[in-house]
Structures are given as C-alpha cells and as structure tokens.
C-alpha positions as CSV (number, residue, x, y, z in Angstrom):
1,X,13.6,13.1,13.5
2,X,12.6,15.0,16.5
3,X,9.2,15.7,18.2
4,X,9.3,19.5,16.9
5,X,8.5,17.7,13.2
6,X,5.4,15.7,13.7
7,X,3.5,15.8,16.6
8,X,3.8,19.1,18.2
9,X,2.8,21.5,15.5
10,X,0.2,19.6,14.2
11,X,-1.4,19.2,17.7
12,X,-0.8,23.2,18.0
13,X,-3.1,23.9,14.7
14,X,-6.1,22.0,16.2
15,X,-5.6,23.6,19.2
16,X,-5.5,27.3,17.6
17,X,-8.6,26.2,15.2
18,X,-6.1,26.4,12.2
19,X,-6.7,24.4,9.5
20,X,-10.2,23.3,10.9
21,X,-12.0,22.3,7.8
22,X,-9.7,18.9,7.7
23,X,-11.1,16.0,9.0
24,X,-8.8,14.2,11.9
25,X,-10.1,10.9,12.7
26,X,-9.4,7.9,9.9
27,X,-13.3,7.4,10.4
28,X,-14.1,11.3,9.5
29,X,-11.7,11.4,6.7
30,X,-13.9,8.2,5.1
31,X,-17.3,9.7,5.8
32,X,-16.0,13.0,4.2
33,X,-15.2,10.7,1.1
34,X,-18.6,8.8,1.6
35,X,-20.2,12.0,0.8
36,X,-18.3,13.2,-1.5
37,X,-17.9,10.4,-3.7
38,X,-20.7,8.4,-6.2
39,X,-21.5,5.6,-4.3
40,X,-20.1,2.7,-6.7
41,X,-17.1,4.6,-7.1
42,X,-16.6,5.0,-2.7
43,X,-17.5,1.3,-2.5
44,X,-14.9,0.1,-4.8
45,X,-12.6,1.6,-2.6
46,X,-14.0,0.7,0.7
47,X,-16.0,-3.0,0.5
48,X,-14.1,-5.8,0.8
49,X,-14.8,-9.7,0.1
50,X,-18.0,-11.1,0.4
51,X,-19.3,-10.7,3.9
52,X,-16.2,-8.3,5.0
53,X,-15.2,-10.4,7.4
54,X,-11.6,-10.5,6.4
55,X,-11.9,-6.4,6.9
56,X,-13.5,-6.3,10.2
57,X,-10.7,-9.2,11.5
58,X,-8.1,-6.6,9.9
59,X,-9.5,-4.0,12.1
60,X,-10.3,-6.4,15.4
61,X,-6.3,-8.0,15.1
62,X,-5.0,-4.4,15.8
63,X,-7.3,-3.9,18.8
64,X,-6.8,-7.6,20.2
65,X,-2.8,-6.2,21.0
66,X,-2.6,-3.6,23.4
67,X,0.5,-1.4,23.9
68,X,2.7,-1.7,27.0
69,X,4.4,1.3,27.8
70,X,7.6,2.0,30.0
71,X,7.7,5.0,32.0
72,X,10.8,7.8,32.1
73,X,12.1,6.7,28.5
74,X,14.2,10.0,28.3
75,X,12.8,10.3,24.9
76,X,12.6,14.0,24.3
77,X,14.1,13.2,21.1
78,X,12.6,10.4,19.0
79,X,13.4,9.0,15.5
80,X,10.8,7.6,13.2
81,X,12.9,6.8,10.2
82,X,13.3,3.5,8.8
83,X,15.1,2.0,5.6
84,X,14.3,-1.3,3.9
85,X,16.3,-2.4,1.2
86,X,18.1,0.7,0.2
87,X,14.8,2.9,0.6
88,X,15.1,5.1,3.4
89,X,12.1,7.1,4.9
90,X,11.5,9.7,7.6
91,X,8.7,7.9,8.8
92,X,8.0,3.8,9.4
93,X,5.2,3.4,6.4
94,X,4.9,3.8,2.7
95,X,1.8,4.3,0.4
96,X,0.7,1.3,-0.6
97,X,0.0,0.3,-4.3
98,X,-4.0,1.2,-5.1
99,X,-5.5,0.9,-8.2
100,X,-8.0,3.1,-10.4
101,X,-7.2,6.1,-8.2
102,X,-8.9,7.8,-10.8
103,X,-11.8,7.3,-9.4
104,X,-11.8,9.2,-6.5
105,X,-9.6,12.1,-8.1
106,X,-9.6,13.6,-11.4
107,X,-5.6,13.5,-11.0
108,X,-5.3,10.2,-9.4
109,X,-2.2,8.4,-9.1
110,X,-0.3,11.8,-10.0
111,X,-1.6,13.6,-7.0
112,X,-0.2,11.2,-4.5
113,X,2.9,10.8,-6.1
114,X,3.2,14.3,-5.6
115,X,2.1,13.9,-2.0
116,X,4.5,11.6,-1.4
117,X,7.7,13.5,-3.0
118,X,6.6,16.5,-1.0
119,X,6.5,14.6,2.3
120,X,9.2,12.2,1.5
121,X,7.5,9.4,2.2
122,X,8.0,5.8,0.0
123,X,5.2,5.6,-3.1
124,X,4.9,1.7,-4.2
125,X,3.0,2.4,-7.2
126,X,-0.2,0.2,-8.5
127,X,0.5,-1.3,-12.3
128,X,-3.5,-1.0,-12.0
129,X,-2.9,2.8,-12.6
130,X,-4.8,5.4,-15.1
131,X,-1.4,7.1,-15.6
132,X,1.5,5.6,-17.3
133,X,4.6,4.4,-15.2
134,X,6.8,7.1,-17.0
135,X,4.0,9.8,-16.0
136,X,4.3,9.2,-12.1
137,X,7.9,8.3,-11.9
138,X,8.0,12.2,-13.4
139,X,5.7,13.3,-10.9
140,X,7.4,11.0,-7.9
141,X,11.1,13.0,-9.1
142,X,14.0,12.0,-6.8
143,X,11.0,10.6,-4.1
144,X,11.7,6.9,-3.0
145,X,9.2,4.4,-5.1
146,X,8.6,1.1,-5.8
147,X,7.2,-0.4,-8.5
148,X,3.8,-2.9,-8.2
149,X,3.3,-5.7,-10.5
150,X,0.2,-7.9,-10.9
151,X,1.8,-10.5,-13.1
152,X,-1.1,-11.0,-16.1
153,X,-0.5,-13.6,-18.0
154,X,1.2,-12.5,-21.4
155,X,4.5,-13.0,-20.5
156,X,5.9,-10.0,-23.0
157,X,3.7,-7.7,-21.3
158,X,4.9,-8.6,-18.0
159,X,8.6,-8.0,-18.9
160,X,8.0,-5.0,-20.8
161,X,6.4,-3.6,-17.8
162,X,9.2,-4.6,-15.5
163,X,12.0,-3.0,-17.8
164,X,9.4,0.4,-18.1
165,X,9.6,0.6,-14.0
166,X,13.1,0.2,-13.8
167,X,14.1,2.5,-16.2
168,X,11.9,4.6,-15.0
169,X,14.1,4.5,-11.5
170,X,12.0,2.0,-9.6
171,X,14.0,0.6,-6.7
172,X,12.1,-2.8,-6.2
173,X,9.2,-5.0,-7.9
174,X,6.4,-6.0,-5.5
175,X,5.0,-8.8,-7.0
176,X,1.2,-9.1,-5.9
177,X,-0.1,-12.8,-5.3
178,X,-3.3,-13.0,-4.0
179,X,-5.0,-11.6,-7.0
180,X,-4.2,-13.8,-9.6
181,X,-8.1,-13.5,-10.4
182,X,-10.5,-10.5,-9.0
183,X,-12.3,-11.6,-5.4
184,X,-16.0,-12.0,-5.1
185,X,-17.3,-8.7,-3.8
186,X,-20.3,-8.1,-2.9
187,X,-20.8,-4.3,-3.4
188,X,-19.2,-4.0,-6.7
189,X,-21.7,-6.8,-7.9
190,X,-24.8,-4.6,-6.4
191,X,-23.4,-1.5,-7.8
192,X,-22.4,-3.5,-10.9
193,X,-19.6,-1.9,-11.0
194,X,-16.0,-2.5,-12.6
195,X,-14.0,0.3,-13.3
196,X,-11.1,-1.3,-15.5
197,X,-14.1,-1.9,-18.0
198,X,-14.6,1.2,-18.7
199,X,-10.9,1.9,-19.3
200,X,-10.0,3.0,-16.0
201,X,-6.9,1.8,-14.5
202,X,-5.3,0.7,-17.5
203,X,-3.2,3.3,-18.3
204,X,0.4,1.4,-18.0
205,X,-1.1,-1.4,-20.3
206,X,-2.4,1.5,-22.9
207,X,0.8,2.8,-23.1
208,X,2.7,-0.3,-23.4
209,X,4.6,-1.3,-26.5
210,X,3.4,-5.0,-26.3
211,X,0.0,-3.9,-25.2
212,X,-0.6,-1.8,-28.1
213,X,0.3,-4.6,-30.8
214,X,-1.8,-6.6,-28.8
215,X,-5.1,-4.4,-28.6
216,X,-4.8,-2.7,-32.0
217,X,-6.4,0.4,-33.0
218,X,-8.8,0.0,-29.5
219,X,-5.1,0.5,-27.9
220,X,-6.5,4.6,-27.9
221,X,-9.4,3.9,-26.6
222,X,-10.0,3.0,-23.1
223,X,-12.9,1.8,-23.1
224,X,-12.6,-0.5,-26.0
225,X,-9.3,-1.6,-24.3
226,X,-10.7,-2.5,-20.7
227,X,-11.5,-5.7,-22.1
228,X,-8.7,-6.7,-23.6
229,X,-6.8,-5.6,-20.2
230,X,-9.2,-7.5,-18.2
231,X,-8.8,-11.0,-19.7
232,X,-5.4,-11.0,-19.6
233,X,-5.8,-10.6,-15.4
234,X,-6.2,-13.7,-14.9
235,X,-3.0,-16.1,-14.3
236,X,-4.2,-18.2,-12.2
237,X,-1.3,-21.0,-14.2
238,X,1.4,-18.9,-12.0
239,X,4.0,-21.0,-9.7
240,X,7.0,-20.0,-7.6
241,X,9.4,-21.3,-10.2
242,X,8.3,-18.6,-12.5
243,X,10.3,-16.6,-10.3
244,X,13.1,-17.5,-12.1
245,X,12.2,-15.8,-14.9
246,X,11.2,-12.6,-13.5
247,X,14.8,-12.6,-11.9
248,X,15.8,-12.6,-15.2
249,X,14.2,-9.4,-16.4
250,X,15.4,-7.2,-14.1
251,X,18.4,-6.3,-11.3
252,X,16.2,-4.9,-9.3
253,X,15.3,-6.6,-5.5
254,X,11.7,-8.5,-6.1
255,X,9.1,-9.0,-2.8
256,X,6.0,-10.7,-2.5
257,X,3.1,-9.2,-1.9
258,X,-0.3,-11.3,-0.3
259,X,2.2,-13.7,2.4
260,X,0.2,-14.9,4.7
261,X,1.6,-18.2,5.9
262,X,5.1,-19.2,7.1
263,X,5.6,-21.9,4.8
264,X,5.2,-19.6,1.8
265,X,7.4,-17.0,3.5
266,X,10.5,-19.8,3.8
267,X,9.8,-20.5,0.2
268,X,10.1,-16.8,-0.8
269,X,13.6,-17.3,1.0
270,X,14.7,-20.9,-0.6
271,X,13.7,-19.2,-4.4
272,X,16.0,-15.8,-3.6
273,X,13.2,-13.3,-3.4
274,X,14.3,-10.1,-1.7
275,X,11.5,-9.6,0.8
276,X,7.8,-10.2,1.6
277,X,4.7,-8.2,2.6
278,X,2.3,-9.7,4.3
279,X,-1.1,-8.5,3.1
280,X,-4.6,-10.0,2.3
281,X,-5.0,-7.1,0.1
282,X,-7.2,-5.2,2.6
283,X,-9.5,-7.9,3.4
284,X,-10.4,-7.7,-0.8
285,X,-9.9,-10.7,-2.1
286,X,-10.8,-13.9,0.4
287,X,-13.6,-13.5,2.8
288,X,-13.1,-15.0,6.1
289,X,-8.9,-14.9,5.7
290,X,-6.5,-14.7,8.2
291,X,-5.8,-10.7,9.6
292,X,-2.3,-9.7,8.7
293,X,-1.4,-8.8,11.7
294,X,-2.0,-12.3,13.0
295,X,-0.2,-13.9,9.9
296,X,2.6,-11.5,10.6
297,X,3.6,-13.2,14.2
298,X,3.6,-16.6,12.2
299,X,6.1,-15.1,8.8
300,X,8.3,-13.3,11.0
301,X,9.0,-16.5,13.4
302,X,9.3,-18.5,10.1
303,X,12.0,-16.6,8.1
304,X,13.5,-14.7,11.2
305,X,15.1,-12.2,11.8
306,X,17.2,-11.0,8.3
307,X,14.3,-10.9,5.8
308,X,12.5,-7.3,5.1
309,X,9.0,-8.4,6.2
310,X,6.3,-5.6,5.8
311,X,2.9,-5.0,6.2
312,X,-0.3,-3.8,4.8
313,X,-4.0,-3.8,5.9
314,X,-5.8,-2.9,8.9
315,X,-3.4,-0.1,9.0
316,X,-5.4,3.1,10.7
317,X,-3.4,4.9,13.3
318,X,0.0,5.4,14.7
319,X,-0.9,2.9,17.5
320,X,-1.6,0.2,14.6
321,X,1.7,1.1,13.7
322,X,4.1,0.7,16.1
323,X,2.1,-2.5,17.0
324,X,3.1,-3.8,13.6
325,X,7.0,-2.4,14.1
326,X,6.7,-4.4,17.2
327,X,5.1,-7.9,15.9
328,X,7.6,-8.0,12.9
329,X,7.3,-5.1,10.8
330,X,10.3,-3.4,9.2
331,X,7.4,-1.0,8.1
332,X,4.1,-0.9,7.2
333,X,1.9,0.5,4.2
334,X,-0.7,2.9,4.3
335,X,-3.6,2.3,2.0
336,X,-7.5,3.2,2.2
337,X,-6.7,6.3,4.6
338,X,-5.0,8.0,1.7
339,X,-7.5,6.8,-0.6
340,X,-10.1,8.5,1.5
341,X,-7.7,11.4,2.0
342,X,-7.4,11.8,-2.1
343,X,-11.2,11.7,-2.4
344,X,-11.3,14.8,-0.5
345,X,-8.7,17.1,-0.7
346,X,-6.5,15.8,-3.7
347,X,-2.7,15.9,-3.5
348,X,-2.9,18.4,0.0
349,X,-5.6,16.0,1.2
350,X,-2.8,12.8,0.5
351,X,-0.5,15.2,2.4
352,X,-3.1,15.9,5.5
353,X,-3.1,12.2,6.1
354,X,0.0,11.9,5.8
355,X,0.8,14.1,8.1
356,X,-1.8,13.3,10.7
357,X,-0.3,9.4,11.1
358,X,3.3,10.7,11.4
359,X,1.9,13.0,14.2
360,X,0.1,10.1,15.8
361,X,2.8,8.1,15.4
362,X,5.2,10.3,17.4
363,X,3.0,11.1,19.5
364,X,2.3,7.8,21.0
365,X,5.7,6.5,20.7
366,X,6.9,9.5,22.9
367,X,3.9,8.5,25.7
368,X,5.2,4.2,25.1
369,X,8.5,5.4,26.3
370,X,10.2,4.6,23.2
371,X,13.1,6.3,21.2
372,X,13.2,4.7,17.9
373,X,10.3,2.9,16.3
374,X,13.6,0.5,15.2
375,X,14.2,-0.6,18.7
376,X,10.1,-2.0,19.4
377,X,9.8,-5.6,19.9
378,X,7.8,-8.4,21.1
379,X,8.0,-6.9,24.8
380,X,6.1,-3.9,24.0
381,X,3.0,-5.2,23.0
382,X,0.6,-8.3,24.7
C-alpha cells in the first residue's frame, strides 16, 4: 500500500478542518465514550482487574521501548499488509474479539463487522456476542474473520459452536484461556454490574441447537437465559489434552489466546496448535500480570521464528504497533480503541479508528525509515 492510502489524506482533513467533529487521540475517543455512555455500561468496557495494575503495565511496556529510526530509507512507497495463516490484510492488526458490544451500540457486533468489511480489515469475532454467528458472518460478507471461542464446559455446545463458525466461513478458532472463570473486577462489583445476566451477550448460545434443548422455553428469553449461559462459563476442569478433541471437530487452524509464558507457547507447538496470541485479555482478568508486550520477547524466543505469534492489549497507536511487529508480532489486535470508537459513532465511528491507526501507522513507519512493517526487527526498537 502506498502513503497516498493512509497517512496523507487523513492528515489533509485535519488540516482543512474537515471532518472536525471526530475525536483523534485514543484518549479523546474514550472520553467521548465516557460521556456518552451509562457509567456501568463505559466501565465494563474500560476497568480492568482489581487494582488495574495489569492495565497501566500494558500501557507503561509500550512506552518502556523506544523506536530507533534510520535515516534516508528511500521509502516513498511503504507496505503495511501482512497475512497470517491464509488471512491477508492491508494493514498489520485485526479487531480483536470483545464481548457484549451491545452495550455500547444498539447494533453491536453487526456494526463493526461492517466496519471491518468496508475497511478490509480481519474481524476475530467474540462467542460472547448479542448477535448470532450466522448474523455477523452475513454482515462480515467476503471480509476476512476468525472465529473466538471461550470453551464453556458442555462439551456439545462447544462443538456445535465450532461447526456454526466454520460453516459460517470462519477461517481459524481462537481459543481463549485466560478466562476459564470471569476476573475479580473491581468496577463491575461497585456498579454491580453483569451484562450477560441480563441476557446480553448471549446471543450465539440463544440461538444454538444444543443450547436451546438445554435452556428450554427461557431459550427466547434473554434474560431468563443469562443464567443458564453464565454457569456453564466456567471450565475451570480444561487441560491441553483436550485439544485433541477440538482438533477433532473442525479442519480449521486453532490458536491460543491468553499466552503469556514460553513454556506454554512450546506446548501449544508439541500439541499441533496453529498459532498463539499473547494476551492478558486487556489487563481483565489477573491483576498484577505480566504486560504482553514483555511476555511477547519471552514466546517469541521460545517457539522461534515459524509459529504465527500475535498480540493484543496495550495496543494504542501506530508506534505501539510497529514496536510489537518489531518484538515478535506477525500482527497485532485492536481492542478497546474500537470499542470506544463504536460508543460514539457506530459502524463510521469503528471505521474512524480504524482509519486513524492505519494513518498513524504509516505515518511513523515512513519517519523510522522503514519499507514494510514485515521487515522490523529486534534492531529497531531498544
């Protein structure tokens, strides 16, 4: 892709006051949602774990690492597109998989798939979702998608929902790890808030076959549901040689989501798993955890050089990015940003964001000196 489609004409709006009722700063974009949102319903989306120190060493990981550019790259022309496993995109992240995006838009999950089959970038889609997997995979069209699976523990349910996704043309199964129970957060117990029991979020499990012999005539309604939903969460029994089985239930390439250590990484090798993301799920679930940008030096030495390894929180601007591209990363995932970007603006606010990372993004790969994102390494960062 060359500069003329990211950076330039979105610098030449601001400059010409076009399009001046956007925010531009990650930081804006979240106040705008701040305001605009009920305040349990923003702080689901934006607390984290206990004390939020998981968040705040997310944040401080990307800032530790400081770019080191090259002068005269002869990099008029740059390319931002990457392709992991068969999924190619124009630019070097995805939309990551967030639940209950209900409750920040009426249209929720629907409006970013659209966002992201209008910009063409990768949707991994939350199985904590008020629409049904057929409903976004309609909305997501020819787009690039993967499919997110917490792995509850009614086995049926988890292979019904597996065969759903990849029917539904799904091109991999992120298996999610690190929340084989819900975290202890601190706001959402203030606010007493939990959306999936009031029947938000549970939209694939609502329309499931196995779902709906389980729940009965509460199967149609949500809230009666949530319950049900919300019990079987918790798998805390799960093991690495259940793998085996899910391998079994589909042809599709499997990751793990939530890696954070290099010895779970070479395990996700030795058991045949297709790739790993390295994630503490936004600094969500464990307070005082690891930043994944730090755990993404130690995976990447561990497994080397062949496995996709991606990753996801902490993820604000196109400097966090290419520092991730450089660390490890064959690409990262976008998440809160386009949360915040959906709580104001709907699908074109999904867009916006979109659109103002892929500027950043080429922007400050064109003033590192670089061509490619695919050619950063090690050397470019310290």
């Amino acid at each position: 892709m060359s500069a003329e489609d990211f950076g330039t004409p979105l610098m030449l709006e601001a400059y010409t006051g076009q399009n001046a009722e956007w925010p531009w700063s990650p930081e804006e974009w979240e106040a705008k949602a701040a305001e605009l949102l009920d305040k349990p319903n923003f702080e689901y989306v934006a607390g984290g774990a206990g004390g939020e120190s998981t968040m705040a060493a997310n944040l401080e990981a990307f800032r530790r690492r400081r770019l080191r550019p090259r002068m005269l790259g002869e990099n008029s022309q740059r390319d931002l597109s990457i392709e992991v496993l068969g999924l190619r995109s124009p630019v070097p992240f995805f939309l990551a998989p967030i639940g209950v995006q209900s409750i920040v838009h009426a249209e929720g999950e629907l409006a970013s798939a659209r966002a992201a089959a209008a910009t063409g970038v990768p949707f991994v889609y939350s199985s904590a979702a008020t629409h049904s997997i057929e409903e976004v995979a309609s909305a997501l069209g020819e787009s690039p998608h993967w499919y997110q699976l917490y792995w509850v523990s009614n086995r049926d349910l988890v292979a019904s929902l597996v065969r759903r996704a990849e029917a539904a043309g799904h091109g991999a199964i992120v298996v999610t790890l690190d929340t084989l129970r819900l975290g202890w957060r601190d706001r959402d117990l203030r606010n007493g808030y939990l959306p999936f029991l009031w029947g938000e979020g549970i939209g694939q499990y609502t329309t499931d076959p196995v779902f709906r012999e389980l729940a009965g005539d509460s199967a149609d309604v949500p809230k009666e549901a949530g319950p049900l939903a919300l019990s079987l969460f918790t798998n805390l029994g799960l093991g690495w040689k259940d793998f085996a089985w899910l391998r079994e239930q589909t042809k599709l390439p499997i990751l793990a989501k939530g890696i954070l250590r290099g010895e779970d990484a070479k395990r996700a090798v030795e058991i045949g798993l297709d790739g790993v993301i390295v994630s503490n799920h936004g600094g969500r679930q464990v307070d005082g955890g690891i930043a994944s940008l730090d755990a993404l030096v130690e995976v990447r030495a561990a497994v080397g050089a062949g496995l996709p390894v991606l990753l996801d929180s902490g993820i604000r601007r196109g400097a966090d990015v290419l520092k991730a591209l450089a660390l490890g990363a064959n690409a990262v995932l976008l998440g809160r940003p386009y949360m915040y970007g959906l709580a104001v603006g709907g699908q074109a606010g999904v867009e916006r964001v979109i659109r103002i990372l892929s500027a950043d993004i080429d922007v400050t790969l064109s003033l590192i000196g670089a061509r490619s994102v695919r050619e950063l390494d090690p050397t470019w960062v310290t």
